[in-house]
Steps between C-alpha positions, in 0.01 A plus 500: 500500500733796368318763680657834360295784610327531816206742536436631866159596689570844680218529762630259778731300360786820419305763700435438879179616526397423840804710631455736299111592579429365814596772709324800336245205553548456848470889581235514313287226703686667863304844407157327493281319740510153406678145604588438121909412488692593230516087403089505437501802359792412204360150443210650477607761200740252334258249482218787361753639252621168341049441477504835326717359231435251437131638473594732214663230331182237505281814396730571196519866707868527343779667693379726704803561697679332753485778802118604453463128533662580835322804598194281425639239738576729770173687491280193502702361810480782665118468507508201521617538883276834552800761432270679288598813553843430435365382144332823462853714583633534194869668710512108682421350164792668230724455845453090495567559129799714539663185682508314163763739387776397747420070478824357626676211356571161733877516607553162315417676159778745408773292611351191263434712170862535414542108535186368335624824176800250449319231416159608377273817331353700777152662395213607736131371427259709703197570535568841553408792337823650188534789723498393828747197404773723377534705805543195662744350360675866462510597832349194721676213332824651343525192270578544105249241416508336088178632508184612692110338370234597671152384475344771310631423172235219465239627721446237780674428812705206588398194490356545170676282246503772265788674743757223446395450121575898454834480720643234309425628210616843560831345619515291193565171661315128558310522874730168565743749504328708771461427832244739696650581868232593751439488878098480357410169436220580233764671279676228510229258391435704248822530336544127517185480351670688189786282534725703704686324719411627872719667801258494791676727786253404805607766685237465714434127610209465306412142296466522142171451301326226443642450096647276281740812377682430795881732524802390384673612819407629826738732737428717782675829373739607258842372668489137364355569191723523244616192633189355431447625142861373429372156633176551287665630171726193514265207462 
């Protein structure tokens, strides 16, 4: 399996995002009168945003961006545990959104880039808006990837087979020759699905889904990786 270009998810699998946007999180719950932790609250939006989606995607709604998709998130779980009025402040709102700007990358990422470039194409596959990827990986990820798809350029949000079909076309090579790294387990079922080979970075403990496009490999972060791939690329 002569895996020669790997294409990386951004949103928790490069990015920390967690780190990076529980706190303003945090404060935000500490100023109002509720017992809803920070934990609820996130799993709460994560889970909401990764609905809205994949809801524009079954409703052929196209692309309609990746962060109103999280303003949409964060607004319907902030009713959703009676914060109403924070809903209705449109200052708390663009200051949630405002932490999207500064998402940090997991201290095992920068350090494995430069190994994994030696050996392999480095492009990002996101789900993230043109705009908002490139000042990311300007000033957040400061990373000369091969190149930088998002999403938008076909319309639907990952998993949609049409994603993998476009980036392997647009990068003019066979999806045997791809393999699709992601700490989300439903990107990576998708992109096996296209015949990408699959990276699944469980990050966070969690079992994978009940598929036959099982991964190819499964780590924990980005410190044995290469390592992996190398192992991979070699049967």
């Amino acid at each position: 399996m002569p895996i020669k270009t790997l294409t990386f998810d951004l949103f928790g699998t490069i990015l920390d995002l967690g780190s990076s946007l529980k706190p303003h999180i945090g404060d935000m719950l500490a100023a109002q009168d509720t017992a809803v932790t920070t934990e609820e609250f996130w799993d709460r939006q994560r889970a909401r945003q990764r609905l809205e989606q994949f809801q524009d995607s079954l409703m052929l709604q196209g692309h309609g961006g990746y962060l109103e998709t999280v303003r949409r998130a964060y607004l319907h779980t902030l009713r959703s545990f009676g914060l109403d009025h924070v809903a209705q402040d449109g200052n708390q709102v663009d200051a949630f959104m405002a932490q999207w700007q500064g998402l940090r990358p997991f201290p095992d990422v920068l350090p494995a880039l430069p190994i994994l470039h030696r050996n392999f194409r480095l492009v990002v596959l996101s789900n993230g808006d043109p705009a908002f990827l490139e000042h990311l990986v300007t000033h957040q990820v400061p990373w000369n990837f091969n190149d930088v798809i998002s999403v938008s350029a076909v319309g639907m949000f990952k998993p949609h087979p049409t994603v993998y079909q476009y980036a392997a076309h647009r990068l003019g090579t066979a999806s045997r020759d791809l393999c699709m790294v992601s700490s989300n387990s439903f990107d990576v079922v998708g992109a096996v699905a296209c015949g990408y080979a699959g990276a699944y970075v469980n990050r966070y403990g969690m079992p994978y889904e009940e598929t036959p496009f099982r991964p190819s490999l499964q780590t924990t972060d980005f410190s044995d990786l290469n390592d992996a791939l190398q192992a991979l690329s070699a049967r």
